[in-house]
Structures are given as C-alpha cells and as structure tokens.
C-alpha positions as CSV (number, residue, x, y, z in Angstrom):
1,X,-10.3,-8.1,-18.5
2,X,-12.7,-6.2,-16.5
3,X,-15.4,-8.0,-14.3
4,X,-18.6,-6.9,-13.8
5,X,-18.2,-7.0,-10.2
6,X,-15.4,-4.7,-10.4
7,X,-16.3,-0.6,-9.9
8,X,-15.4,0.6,-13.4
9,X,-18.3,-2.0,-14.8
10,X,-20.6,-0.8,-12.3
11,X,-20.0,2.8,-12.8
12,X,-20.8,2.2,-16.1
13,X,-18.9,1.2,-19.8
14,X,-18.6,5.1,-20.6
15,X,-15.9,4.8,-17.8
16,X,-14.0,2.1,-19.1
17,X,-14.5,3.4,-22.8
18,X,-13.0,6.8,-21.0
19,X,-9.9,5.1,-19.8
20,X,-9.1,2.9,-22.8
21,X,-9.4,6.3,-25.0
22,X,-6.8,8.7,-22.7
23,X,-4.6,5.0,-22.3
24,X,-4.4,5.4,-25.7
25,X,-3.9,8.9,-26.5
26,X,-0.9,9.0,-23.8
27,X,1.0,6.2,-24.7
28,X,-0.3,5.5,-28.4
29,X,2.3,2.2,-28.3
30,X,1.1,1.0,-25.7
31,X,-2.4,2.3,-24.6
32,X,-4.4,-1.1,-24.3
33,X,-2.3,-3.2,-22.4
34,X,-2.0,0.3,-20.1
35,X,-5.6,0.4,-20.1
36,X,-6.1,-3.0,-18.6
37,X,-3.7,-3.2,-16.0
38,X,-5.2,0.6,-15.1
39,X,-8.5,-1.3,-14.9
40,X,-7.1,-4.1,-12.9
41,X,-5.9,-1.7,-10.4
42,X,-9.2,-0.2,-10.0
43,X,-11.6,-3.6,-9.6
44,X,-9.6,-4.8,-6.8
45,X,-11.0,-2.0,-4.9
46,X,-14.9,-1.5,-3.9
47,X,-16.1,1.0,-5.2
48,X,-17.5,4.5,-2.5
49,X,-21.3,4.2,-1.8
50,X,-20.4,7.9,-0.7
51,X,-21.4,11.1,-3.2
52,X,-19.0,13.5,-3.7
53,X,-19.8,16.7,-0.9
54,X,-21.1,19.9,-2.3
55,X,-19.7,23.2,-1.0
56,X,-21.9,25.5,0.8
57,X,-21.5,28.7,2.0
58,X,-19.8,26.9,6.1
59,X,-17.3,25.7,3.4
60,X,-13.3,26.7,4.6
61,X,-9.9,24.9,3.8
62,X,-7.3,25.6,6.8
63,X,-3.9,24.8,4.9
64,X,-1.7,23.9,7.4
65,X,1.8,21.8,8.0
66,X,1.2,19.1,9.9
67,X,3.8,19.8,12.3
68,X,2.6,23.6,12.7
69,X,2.0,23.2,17.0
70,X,4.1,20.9,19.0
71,X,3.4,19.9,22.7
72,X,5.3,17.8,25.3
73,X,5.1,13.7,25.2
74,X,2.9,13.7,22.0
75,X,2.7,13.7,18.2
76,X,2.9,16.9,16.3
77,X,-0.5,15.5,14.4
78,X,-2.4,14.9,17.7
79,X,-1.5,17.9,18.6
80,X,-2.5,20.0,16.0
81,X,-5.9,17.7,16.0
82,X,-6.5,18.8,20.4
83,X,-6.0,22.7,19.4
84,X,-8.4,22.3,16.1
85,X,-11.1,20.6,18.0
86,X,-10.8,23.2,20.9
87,X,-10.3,26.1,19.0
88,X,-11.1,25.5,15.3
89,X,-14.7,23.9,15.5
90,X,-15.9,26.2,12.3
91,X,-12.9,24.6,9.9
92,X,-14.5,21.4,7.8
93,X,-11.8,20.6,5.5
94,X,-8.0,20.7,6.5
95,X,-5.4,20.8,3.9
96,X,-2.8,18.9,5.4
97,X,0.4,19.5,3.7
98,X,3.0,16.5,3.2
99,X,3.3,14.5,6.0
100,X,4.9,11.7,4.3
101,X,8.9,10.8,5.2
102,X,10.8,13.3,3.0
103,X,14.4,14.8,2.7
104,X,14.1,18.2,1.7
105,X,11.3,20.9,0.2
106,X,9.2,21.1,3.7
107,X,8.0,17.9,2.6
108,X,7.8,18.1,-0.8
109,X,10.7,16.2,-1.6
110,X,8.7,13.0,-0.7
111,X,10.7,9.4,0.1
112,X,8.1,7.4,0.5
113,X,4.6,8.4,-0.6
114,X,2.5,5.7,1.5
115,X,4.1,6.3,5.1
116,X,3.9,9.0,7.6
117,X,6.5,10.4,8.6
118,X,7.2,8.8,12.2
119,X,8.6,12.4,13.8
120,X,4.7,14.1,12.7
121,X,2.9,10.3,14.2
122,X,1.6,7.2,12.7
123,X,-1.5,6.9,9.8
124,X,-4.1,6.5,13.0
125,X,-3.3,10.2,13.6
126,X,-3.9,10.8,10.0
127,X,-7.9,9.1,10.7
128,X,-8.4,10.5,14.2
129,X,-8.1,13.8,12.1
130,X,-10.2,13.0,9.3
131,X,-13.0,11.9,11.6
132,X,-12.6,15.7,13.1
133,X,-12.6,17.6,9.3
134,X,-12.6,16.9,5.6
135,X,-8.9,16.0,4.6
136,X,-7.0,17.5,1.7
137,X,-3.8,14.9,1.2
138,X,-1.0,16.1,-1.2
139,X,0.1,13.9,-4.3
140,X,3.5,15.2,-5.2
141,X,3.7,13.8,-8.5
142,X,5.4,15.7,-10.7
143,X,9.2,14.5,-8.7
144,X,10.0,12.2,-6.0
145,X,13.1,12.9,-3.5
146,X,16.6,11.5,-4.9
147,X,16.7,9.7,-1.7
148,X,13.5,7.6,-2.4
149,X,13.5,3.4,-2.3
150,X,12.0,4.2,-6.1
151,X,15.2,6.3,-6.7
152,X,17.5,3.9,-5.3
153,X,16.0,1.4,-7.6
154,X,16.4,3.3,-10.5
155,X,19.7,4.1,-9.9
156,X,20.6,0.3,-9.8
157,X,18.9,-0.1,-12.6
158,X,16.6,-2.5,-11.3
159,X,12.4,-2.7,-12.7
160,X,9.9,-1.6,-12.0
161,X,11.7,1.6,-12.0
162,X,14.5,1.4,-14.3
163,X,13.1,4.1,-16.2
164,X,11.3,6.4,-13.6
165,X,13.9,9.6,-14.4
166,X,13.9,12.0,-17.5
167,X,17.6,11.2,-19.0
168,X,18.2,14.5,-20.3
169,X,20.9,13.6,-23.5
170,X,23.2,16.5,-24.5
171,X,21.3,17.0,-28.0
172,X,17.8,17.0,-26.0
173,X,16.3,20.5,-27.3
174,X,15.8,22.2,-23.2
175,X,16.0,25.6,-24.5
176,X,11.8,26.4,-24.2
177,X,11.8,24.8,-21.1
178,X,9.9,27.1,-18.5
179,X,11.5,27.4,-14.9
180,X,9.9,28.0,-11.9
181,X,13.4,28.5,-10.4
182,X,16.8,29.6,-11.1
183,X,18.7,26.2,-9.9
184,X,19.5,24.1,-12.6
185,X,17.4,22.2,-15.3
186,X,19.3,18.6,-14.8
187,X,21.7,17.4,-12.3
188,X,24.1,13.9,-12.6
189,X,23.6,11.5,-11.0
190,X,25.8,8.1,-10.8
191,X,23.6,5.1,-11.8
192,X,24.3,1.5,-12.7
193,X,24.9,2.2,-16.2
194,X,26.6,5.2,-15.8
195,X,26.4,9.0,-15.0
196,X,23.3,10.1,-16.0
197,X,21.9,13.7,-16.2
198,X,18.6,13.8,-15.0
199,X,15.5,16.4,-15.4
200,X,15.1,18.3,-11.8
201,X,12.5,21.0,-12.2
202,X,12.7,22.3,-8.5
203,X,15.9,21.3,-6.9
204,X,18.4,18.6,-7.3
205,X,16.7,16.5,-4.6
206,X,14.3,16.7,-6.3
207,X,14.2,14.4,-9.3
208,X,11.1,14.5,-12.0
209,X,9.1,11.0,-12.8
210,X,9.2,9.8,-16.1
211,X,5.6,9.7,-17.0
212,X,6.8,8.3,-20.6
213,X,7.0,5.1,-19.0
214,X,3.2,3.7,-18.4
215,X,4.9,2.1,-15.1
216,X,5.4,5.3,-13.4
217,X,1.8,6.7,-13.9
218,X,0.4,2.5,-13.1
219,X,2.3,3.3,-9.9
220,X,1.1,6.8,-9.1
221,X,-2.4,6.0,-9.5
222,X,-2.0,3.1,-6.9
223,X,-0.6,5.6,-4.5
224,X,-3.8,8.2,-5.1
225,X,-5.7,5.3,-4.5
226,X,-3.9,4.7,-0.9
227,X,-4.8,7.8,-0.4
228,X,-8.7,7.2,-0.7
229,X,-8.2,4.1,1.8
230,X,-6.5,6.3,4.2
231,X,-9.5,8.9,4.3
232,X,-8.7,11.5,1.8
233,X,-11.4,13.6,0.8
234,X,-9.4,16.0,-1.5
235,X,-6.4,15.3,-3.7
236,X,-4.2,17.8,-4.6
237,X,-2.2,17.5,-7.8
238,X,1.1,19.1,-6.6
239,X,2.5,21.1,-9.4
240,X,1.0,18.8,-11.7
241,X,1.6,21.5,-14.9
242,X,5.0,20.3,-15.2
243,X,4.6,16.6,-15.4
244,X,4.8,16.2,-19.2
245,X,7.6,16.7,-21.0
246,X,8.3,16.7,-24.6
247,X,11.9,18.0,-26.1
248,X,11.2,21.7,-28.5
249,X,8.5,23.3,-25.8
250,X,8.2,25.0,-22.9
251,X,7.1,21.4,-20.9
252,X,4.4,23.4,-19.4
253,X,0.3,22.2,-19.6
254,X,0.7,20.1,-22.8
255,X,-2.1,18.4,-24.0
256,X,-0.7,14.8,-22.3
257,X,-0.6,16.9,-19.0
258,X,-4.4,17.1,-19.5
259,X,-5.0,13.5,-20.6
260,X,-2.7,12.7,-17.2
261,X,-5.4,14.8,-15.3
262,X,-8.9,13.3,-16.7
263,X,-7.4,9.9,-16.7
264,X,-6.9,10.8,-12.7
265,X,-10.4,11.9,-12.4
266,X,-11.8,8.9,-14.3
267,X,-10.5,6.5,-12.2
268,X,-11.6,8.4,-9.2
269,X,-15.0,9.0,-10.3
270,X,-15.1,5.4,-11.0
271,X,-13.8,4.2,-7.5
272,X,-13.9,7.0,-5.2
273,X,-16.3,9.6,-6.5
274,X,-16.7,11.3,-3.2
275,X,-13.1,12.6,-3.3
276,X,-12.6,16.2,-5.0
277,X,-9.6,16.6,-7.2
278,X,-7.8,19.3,-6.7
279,X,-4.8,21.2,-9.4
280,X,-2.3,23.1,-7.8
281,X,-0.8,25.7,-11.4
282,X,0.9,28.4,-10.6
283,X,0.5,29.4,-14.0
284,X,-0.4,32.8,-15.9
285,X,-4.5,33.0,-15.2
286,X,-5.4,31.5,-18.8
287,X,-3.6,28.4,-18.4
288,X,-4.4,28.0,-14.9
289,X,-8.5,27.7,-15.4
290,X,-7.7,25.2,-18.5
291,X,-7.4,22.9,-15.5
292,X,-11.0,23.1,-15.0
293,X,-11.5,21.0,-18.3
294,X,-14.7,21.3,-19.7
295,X,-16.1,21.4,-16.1
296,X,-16.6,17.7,-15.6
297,X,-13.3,15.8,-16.7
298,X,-10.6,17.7,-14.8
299,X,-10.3,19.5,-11.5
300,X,-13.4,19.9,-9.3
301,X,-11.2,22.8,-7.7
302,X,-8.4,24.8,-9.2
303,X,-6.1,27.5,-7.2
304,X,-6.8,31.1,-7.9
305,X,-3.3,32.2,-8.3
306,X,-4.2,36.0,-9.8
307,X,-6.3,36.3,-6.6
308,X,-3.4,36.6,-3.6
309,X,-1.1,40.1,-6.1
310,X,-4.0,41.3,-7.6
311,X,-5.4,42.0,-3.9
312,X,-2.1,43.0,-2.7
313,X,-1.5,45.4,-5.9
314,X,-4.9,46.3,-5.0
315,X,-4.5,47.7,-1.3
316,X,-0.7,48.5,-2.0
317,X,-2.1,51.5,-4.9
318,X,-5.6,52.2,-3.5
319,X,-6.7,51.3,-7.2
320,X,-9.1,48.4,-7.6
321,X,-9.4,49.1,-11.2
322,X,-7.4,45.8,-12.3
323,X,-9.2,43.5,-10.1
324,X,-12.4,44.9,-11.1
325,X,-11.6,43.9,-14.2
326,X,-9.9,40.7,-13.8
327,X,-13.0,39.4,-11.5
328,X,-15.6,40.8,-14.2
329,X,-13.9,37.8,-16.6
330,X,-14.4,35.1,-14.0
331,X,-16.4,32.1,-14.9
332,X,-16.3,28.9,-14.1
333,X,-17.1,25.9,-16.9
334,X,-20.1,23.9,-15.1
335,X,-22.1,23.7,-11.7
336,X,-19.7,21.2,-10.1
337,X,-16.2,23.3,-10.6
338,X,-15.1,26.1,-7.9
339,X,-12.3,28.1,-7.3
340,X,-9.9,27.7,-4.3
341,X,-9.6,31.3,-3.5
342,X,-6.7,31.9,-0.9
343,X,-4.4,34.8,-0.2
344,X,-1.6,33.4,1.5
345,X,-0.2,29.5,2.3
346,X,2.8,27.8,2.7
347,X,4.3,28.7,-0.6
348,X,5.4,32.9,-1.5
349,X,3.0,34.9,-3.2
350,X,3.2,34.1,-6.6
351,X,3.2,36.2,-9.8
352,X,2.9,34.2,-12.8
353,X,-0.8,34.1,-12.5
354,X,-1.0,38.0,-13.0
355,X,1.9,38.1,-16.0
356,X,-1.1,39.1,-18.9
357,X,-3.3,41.2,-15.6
358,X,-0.7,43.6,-14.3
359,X,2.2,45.2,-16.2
360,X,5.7,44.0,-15.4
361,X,6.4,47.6,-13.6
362,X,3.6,46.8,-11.1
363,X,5.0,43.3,-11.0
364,X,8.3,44.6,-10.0
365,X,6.8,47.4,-8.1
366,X,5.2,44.5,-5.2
367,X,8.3,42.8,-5.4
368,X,9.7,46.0,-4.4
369,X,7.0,46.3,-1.8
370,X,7.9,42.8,-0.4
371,X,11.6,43.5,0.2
372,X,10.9,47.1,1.5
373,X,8.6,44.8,4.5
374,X,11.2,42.8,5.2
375,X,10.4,39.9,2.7
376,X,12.2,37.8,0.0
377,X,11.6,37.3,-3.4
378,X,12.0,34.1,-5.5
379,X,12.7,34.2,-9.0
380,X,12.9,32.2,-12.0
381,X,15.1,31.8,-15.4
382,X,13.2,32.7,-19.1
383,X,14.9,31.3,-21.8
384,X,16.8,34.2,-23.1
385,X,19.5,33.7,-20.0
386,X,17.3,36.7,-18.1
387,X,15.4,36.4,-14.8
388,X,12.3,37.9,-13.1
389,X,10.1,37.4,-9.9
390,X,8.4,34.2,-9.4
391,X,7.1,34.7,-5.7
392,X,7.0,36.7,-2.9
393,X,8.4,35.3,0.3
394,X,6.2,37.5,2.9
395,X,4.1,37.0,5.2
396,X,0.5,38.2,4.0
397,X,-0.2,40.8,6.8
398,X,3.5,42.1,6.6
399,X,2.6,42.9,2.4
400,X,0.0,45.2,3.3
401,X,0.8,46.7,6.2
402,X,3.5,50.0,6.0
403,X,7.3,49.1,6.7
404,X,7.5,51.8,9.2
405,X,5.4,50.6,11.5
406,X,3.2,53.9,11.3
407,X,-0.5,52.7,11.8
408,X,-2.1,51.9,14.6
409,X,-2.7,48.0,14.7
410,X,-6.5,48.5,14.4
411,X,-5.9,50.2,11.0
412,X,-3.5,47.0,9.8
413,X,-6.3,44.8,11.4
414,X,-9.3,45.9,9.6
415,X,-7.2,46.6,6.0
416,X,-6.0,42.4,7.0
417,X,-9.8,41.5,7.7
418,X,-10.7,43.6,4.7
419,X,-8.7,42.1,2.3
420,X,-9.9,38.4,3.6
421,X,-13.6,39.6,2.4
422,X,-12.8,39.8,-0.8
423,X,-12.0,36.4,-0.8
424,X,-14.8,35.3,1.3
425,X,-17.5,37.0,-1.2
426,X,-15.5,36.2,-4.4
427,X,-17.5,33.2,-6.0
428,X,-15.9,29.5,-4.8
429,X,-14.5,27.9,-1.5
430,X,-11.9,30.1,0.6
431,X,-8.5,28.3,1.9
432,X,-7.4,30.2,4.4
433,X,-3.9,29.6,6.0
434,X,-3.2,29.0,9.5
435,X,-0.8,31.6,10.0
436,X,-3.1,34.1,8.7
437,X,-6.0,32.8,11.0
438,X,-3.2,33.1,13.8
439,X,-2.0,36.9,13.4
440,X,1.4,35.2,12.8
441,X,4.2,38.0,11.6
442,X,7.1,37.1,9.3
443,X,9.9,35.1,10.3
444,X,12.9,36.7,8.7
445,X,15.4,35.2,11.6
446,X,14.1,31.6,9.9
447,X,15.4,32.5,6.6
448,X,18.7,33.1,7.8
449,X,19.0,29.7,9.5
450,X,17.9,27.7,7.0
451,X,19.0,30.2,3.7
452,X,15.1,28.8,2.5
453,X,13.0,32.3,1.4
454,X,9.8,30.2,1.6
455,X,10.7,29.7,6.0
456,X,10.0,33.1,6.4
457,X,5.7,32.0,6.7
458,X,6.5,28.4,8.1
459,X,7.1,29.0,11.5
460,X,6.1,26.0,13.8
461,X,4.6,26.9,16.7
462,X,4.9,25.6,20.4
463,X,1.0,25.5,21.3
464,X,1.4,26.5,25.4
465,X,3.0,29.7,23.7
466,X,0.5,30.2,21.0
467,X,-2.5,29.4,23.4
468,X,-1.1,31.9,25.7
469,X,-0.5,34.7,22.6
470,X,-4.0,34.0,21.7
471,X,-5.6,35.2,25.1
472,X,-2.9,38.2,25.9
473,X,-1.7,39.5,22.0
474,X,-3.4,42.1,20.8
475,X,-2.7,41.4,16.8
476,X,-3.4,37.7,17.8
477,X,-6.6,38.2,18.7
478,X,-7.5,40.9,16.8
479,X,-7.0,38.3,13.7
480,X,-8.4,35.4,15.0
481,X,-11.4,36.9,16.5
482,X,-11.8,38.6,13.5
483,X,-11.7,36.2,10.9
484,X,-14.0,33.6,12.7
485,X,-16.4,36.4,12.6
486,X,-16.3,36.5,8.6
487,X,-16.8,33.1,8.6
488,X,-19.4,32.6,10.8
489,X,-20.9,35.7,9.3
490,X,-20.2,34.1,5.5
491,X,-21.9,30.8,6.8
492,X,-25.0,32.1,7.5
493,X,-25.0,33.8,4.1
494,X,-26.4,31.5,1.4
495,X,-25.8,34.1,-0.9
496,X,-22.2,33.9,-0.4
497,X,-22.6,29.6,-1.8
498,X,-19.0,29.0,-3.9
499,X,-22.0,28.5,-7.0
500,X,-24.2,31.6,-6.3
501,X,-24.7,34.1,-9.1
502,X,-21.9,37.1,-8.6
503,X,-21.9,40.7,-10.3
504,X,-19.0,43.0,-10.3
505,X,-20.0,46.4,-9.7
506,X,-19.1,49.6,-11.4
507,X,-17.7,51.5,-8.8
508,X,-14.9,54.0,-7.9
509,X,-11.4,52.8,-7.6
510,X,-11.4,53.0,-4.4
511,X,-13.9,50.6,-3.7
512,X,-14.8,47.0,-4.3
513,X,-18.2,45.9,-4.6
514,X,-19.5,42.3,-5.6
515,X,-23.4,41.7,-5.8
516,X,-24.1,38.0,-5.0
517,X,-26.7,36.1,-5.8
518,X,-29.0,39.4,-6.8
519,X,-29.6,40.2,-2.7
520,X,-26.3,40.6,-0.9
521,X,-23.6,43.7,-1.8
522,X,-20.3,43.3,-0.3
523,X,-18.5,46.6,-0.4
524,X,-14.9,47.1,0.3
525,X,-12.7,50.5,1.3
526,X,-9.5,49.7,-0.3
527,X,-8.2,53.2,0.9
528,X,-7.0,54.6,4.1
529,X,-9.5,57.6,4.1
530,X,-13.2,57.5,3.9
531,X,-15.9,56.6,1.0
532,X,-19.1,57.2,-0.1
533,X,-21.3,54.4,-0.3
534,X,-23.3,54.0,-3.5
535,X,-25.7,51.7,-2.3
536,X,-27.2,51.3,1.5
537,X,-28.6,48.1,3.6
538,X,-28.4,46.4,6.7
539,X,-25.0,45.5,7.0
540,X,-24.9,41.8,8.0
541,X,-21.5,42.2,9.8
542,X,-21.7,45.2,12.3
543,X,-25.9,44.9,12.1
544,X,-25.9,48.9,11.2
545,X,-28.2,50.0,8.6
546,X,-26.7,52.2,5.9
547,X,-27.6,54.8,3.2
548,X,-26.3,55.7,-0.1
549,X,-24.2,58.2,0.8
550,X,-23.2,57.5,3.9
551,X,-19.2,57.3,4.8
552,X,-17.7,53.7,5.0
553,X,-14.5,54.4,7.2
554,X,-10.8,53.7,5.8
555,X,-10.2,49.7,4.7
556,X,-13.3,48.6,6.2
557,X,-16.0,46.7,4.2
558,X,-19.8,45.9,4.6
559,X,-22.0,43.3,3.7
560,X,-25.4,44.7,2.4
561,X,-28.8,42.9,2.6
C-alpha cells in the first residue's frame, strides 16, 4: 500500500482515488492489484518541488534530430548543443527527436528506450542540453523495434514479456482496422511456441505493445518516468492514437486509449508535475483535440495537424476562405491546454487532419502540388481494399514555392516568412523545425538512396558547411534572418501569449487577419498581387504606420497595434 511519505499521498487522495479508478476501467480483471503496483512505482520516486512552466509569448519548440550537424572529433549532440548556444539563443524548448539505440524508422523503431544511442553521445550530452533549453523527449509507445531485448524476450517466451505482442489469430475481426500505411497489418514472426503473426501498425520492424497485458503499461510508465530523472520537461506520446486495440473497430482513439492517456498524466502530475505532456494524432481535426480531455486530464499540448495543408491549400489557391473558417471553430477546453502549431517537422505533411475541412479534390489537388515540386507522397489503405494520401513528403518551402523556379527568391522568402506568421499569431506555442529555420531545400537525391519518402526533409548537415551557407547563401539567410525576426518580434508581443483572446476577421479571401487579445491585428497577403488593407496601425514588424486602404504588397503580412 501507499505511504504517506510517498508523492501520490502527498499530492493528495484524489490522485490515488484517480489511479485506482482508470486501473480499473482498463483492466476491469485486474485493476487493483494494477493500481498498487502503479502506485508503488510512483512512491519510490520524490516527488518535483518544481511547477509546471507556463507559455508566454518568447515560447518556441525547435524540432530537431539529434544528429542534425556533425563536426570532427565530437558527438553529434555536443555538436548540435555548440551551434544552438552560438546561434540559437532565442529557442527555449528543443524537441529532440529519438535518440535512443534503434534499428529502423529515423529512430522510431526504438531497441532500448533508456539508453542513448552511443553514435549521437552519452545521457551527459542529453543534460548539458537540457541545462541550455527546455527538452521535449519522445516516448514511442505505441511499438517497440523487433530487434529489442523486450522482443527477444518475448520471442523466447520468457516473463515479464511473454505477452508484450498483439497475436493477431486468423478469426481476429482486422477488417475496421485504420492504416496509416499501406505495408501490412501483421507480420510472423518465429517464437518459442511457434510462428506467431503479430500486429505491426507501421512497419514490420516495428512490432505494437500489448497494452492488454497490465505489464507492458507497468513497464512504460517506468520508462516515462526515466525520462523525468534524465531532465525531460515535455513528453511526447508518439502516435499514441493507436495504442488500443480491440477486434470489430477501426483501433483508433478508443475510449481505453484515453484512460491510457489520463492515467499517464495522473501519475505525472503526481510525481513530476512540471513536465508538459504532449499527444502526437495525426488524426482528422475532431479526434485530434479529444486529446485535450476536458482540459485538465489529458494533454497539456496537442499537434495541430489541420494547421501545416490548410496553410499550404491556402497559399497554393490564393483562397483563405477554408482556414478562415476552420480557425473561427478553434477553442481550446481550459486555461492550461495549448496548441502545438507547426508547419513542417520531420514527418510529411499530413492530411488526415483536414479529411472533414477540405474536399478530397483539394486533398488530391496538394498531393498533386507536392509531386509537381519534386516531392513524395505517402499513402494509406481504407478498408474497402482502396488507398489515398496520407502525407506529403516535401520540404515546406518547396510546397509553396512554383516548380519552375519563376519567382525571384525575395518573392518565395516573404510568401515562406508569411506563411510562418500565421502560425506565430494563431493562438498556442509554435514548433518550428530546424530545416525550416535553416532555408534547407528538399533532398530528393536522399530518397533515392535510402527508398524512405520521409528522407527527403532529414538531411543531416555538416555544421563547417552550414555555418559557412549561413554567412554566404542568400535563401539561407534570408530564412534564418527572417524568422528570428518574427520571433523576436512575437516575443515582445504579449498579445501574441499561446492563452490570449483571438478573433478571426471577416475579411477578403485574399487576406488573413486574426485580432489578438482586442489590441494587435495580424494581417496576411496570401496572394501574389497587392491588397487593400481594411484596417491601419503601426506595424510592429517594419515600424511603418498604415491606413485603411493603404496597399499591403504581394504575400507579405503586418502586425497592427
């Protein structure tokens, strides 16, 4: 039983009570003795004297691969921790993808989830960066790699983990099951007690844990809670949707999916209540804010997937009319819940969070876009044996700018700096990706190596080169420069805080206007040729004052106080 020297007692017996109730309600067999070994788990750890840190408007994620710069003679981590420090002063939180051992995936096919992976440095690189920035670790815990230790011991059918796959029998009903990809739903594997086909949502290296076994989700909460003790001040649930599955649906959000999720924040509130959780659902818009929970029992931040097509259908039409709408319906479910708006990261563009926003012809038109730039696109199975786009694999300056080549780079600069406004101004905490902060282009020549869509916006950098690119490259620059100037211009703007009050204007197509916090108008050109302003100010980026009426050039925006 529960001490009252342990952090659950001290935090109070709603927490406990909390625990004991979602114990039961996800494994109604065997909820209570769940419960207290959950418990157990948490009281051998002090609980944080530290409060959880509330977003202001200074507040940026970089999302970056560890591994993004490499140098002579030292660890791809301390590297990428010397260029942050010299370059990147204005970044406070890093999302540092997977640096854990792994086999496949860019990471995410992880084989041991409490080591670094010795080719990226050791766990002191990990806390020399966290006493730099903020640190977002990953928990991929929907699979773990087929060539993990908890694999192995599940394949020799030896415990804890004699149970940690999904056995997929030949009468299992798989048919609702929603894919994110077209590779198979199970692959066999050769076990112990047999061959055994097993549930792989992403790739057959990639096998799914079997959260029906109270063991697995006992063993996962230990590792999030490594993760605290290593310096974690974000953790973010890695395609957590899909971790549930039950035979007859589509496998995707189900209400134990949601228990999974408040049981995780319980027992971080409880223990670590400075770290932020964070859901990662690429999931049609509906589903994806249902991760919010009522605002105080799931994730404090959720992706917002519509966001990265609806601004590319956006610019790519000249029309704003659909994310008018669409950002007219935000709202968030309490005072401690923001959105991670983003526009590109390490992962395509996907489309499933604008399936009930845009039609399936202007779906299909920006896949069309993306191949016509020189990008990819990913797709996925639907039940009925049909297929359709899941992602686009494209670097995010390459969607918007014109395949030709046509424009002058100051035209594809501001219409790239433009398009970052909108997520700077939109209500929550941007997450900008490195490569976008870096002017990088596409990498199509990586795609051909590897046969991976998703390499095409991974490149990994050699940091003599990119230090040089950054002083000499026009785009480079250009980007860079840019960008730091909306953020230093957004942190100095408490009207843009993630929580601030945020009105949609009425405006022309052509335009997109959000008034935040009743004082500051942010107006953006979403078409090559001029428009009239309906409202004037002193423009808190280029310190010009403005008139209704006046012009506002070709994809350029204005901030209006």
């Amino acid at each position: 039983m529960t001490t009252l020297t342990s952090p659950v007692a001290r935090s109070g017996s709603g927490t406990v009570a909390a625990i004991r109730r979602l114990a039961d309600a996800i494994y109604p067999e065997g909820g209570s003795d769940f419960a207290e070994q959950a418990l157990d788990l948490m009281a051998a750890r002090e609980r944080s004297t530290q409060s959880r840190h509330r977003p202001g408007a200074d507040e940026v994620i970089l999302i970056t691969y560890p591994d993004l710069l490499r140098a002579p003679g030292e660890h791809p981590l301390q590297t990428l921790g010397r260029f942050c420090r010299q370059y990147l002063p204005f970044i406070p939180v890093m999302h540092l993808l997977p640096f854990y051992p792994q086999s496949s995936d860019e990471g995410f096919s992880v084989v041991d989830y409490e080591a670094v992976d010795p080719a990226l440095g050791d766990w002191s690189d990990i806390a020399a960066l966290a006493g730099d920035v903020r640190l977002m670790f990953d928990a991929v815990i929907n699979h773990v790699s087929a060539q993990s230790q908890w694999m192995q011991q599940y394949l020799a059918g030896r415990p804890p983990f004699d149970r940690l796959a999904i056995e997929v029998a030949p009468e299992m009903d798989v048919t609702a099951v929603v894919r994110p990809r077209e590779s198979p739903l199970v692959t066999r594997f050769d076990t112990a007690a047999g061959a055994r086909d097993l549930w792989t949502t992403f790739s057959p290296d990639q096998v799914d844990l079997n959260y029906a076994d109270p063991r697995v989700l006992l063993a996962i909460l230990g590792v999030l809670l490594d993760y605290v003790d290593r310096g974690a001040s974000f953790i973010r649930l890695d395609a957590v949707a899909f971790i549930w599955k039950q035979a007859g649906t589509g496998c995707m959000s189900l209400p134990t999916t949601h228990r999974i999720v408040q049981l995780i924040r319980a027992v971080l509130d409880a223990v670590a209540p400075q770290v932020s959780l964070v859901c990662e659902t690429n999931v049609p818009h509906a589903e994806n804010v249902s991760y919010f929970g009522d605002g105080r029992n799931e994730a404090q931040l959720v992706y917002n997937f519509a966001l990265p097509p609806l601004v590319l259908h956006t610019f790519g039409t000249g029309n704003s009319t659909a994310l008018q709408g669409w950002a007219s319906g935000l709202a968030l479910p309490g005072p401690d819940a923001w959105f991670l708006n983003f526009l590109a990261s390490h992962d395509g563009i996907g489309l499933r969070g604008v399936e009930s926003i845009l039609s399936r012809a202007d779906r299909q038109s920006l896949a069309e876009r993306a191949l016509a730039r020189g990008g990819f696109v990913g797709y996925r199975s639907l039940p009925d044996g049909q297929r359709e786009p899941y992602e686009l694999n494209i670097n995010y300056f390459d969607a918007l700018s014109e395949p030709d080549r046509s424009e002058s780079l100051d035209v594809e600069v501001s219409r790239f700096l433009t398009a970052h406004s909108i997520m700077l101004t939109l209500p929550g905490v941007p997450g900008l990706y490195a490569h976008s902060l870096l002017g990088s282009r596409g990498d199509r020549l990586a795609v051909l190596r590897s046969g991976d869509k998703r390499a095409v916006n991974r490149a990994r950098l050699q940091l003599n080169d990119l230090t040089a690119e950054l002083a000499s490259d026009p785009r480079r620059r250009a980007i860079f420069d840019g960008l730091a100037a909306l953020l230093a211009a957004r942190a100095a703007c408490p009207e843009l805080d993630p929580a601030a009050d945020c009105e949609v204007l009425a405006t022309s197509p052509a335009l997109f206007a959000l008034r935040r916090d009743q004082r500051l108008t942010a107006v953006h050109n979403v078409r090559a040729t001029p428009q009239a302003l309906p409202w004037g100010g002193l423009d808190l980026l280029s310190g010009q004052r403005f008139q209704p009426g006046d012009d506002l050039p070709g994809y350029a925006v204005v901030w209006l106080r």
